[in-house]
C-alpha positions, 0 to 999 in steps of 0.5 A: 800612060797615066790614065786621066781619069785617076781622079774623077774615076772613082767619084764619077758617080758620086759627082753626078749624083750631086750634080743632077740626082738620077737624071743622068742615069735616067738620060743614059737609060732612056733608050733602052726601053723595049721599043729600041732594045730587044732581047739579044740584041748586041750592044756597045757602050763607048766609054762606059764610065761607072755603066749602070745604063750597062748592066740595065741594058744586059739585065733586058736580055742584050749581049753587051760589050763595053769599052773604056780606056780608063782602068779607074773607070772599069774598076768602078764597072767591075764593082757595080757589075759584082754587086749586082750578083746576076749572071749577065752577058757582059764582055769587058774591053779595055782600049780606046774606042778608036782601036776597035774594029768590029765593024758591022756587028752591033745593034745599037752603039751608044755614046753617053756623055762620051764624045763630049770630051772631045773637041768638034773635030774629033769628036765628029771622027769619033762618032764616025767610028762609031757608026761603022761598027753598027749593023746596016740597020743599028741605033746609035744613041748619043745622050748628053747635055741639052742643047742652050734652047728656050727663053734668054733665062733658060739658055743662061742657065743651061749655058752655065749647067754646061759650063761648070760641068766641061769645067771640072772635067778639063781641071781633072782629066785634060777635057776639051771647052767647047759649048755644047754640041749640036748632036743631031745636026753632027748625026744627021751630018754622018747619015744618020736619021734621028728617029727619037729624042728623049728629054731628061730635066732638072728644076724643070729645065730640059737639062739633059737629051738623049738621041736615037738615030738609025743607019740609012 
């Protein structure tokens, strides 16, 4: 099967880069601060991408798995991860986030502008699976685009952001359109308490928005 991330794969970084600078990285690190990781915990990263946010989280002392069906996205893992010439506790998993089954094990799942490839549906299965691979207590962290709030300008302008981004990702990859989701509604949903909320900006807008919900 071709892997749909052929092209975007080795420029993802790039593209965000132009896209927003450092705020994404910034978003997908924001939880992984002390007060939420501690060293030894076990973490997942689901569809791992370029994973600087990765590499951060093993440099912190975690025991780190990711996983990504995309060969062009691990290639460009694989590449950062030498380039940081440390001796890092990271396990490498190529398959699809659905195929893994180690429930129960992890302290904190993460989903970085992961699920929002996905249409509602699924990515609601998604982030189900998801959660059963945490432990009783385990954070799941889902970061991505902002929800469209604030005045009439601001939520154009978030709308917009949005738009031209899931627009390059469908052209490239096959990516589903959709408007943004509502990530703590679809957490709360799935039993989830959402016990942190971190804001990312851009231009002073609240562009991007990190949630950390804890298993019940």
């Amino acid at each position: 099967m071709k892997d749909k991330y052929w092209l975007m794969g080795p420029i993802y970084d790039a593209v965000s880069f132009l896209f927003a600078g450092n705020a994404i990285l910034k978003c997908k690190c924001s939880m992984l601060s002390s007060e939420h990781l501690k060293p030894g915990d076990k973490v997942l990263f689901a569809g791992i991408g370029h994973g600087k946010e990765a590499i951060y989280a093993a440099e912190q002392g975690a025991e780190v798995t990711v996983v990504d069906l995309s060969k062009a996205m691990l290639d460009k893992f694989k590449e950062g991860l030498d380039k940081s010439n440390k001796n890092l506790n990271i396990k490498i998993v190529h398959k699809d986030i659905m195929r893994v089954d180690n429930f129960g094990e992890y302290d904190m799942i993460a989903a970085n502008f992961f699920l929002n490839v996905f249409n509602e549906g699924f990515m609601s299965e998604v982030l189900k699976h998801l959660i059963k691979l945490g432990k009783d207590d385990a954070s799941i962290v889902v970061s991505d685009f902002a929800m469209p709030e604030g005045n009439a300008l601001a939520r154009f302008a978030k709308r917009a952001y949005w738009y031209t981004a899931i627009g390059i990702f469908w052209a490239t990859t096959g990516a589903a359109l959709h408007p943004v989701y509502d990530y703590r509604r679809h957490m709360t949903d799935q039993g989830l308490n959402v016990v942190d909320k971190k804001h990312t900006t851009v231009l002073g807008l609240n562009a991007y928005t990190s949630f950390l919900g804890k298993k019940s």
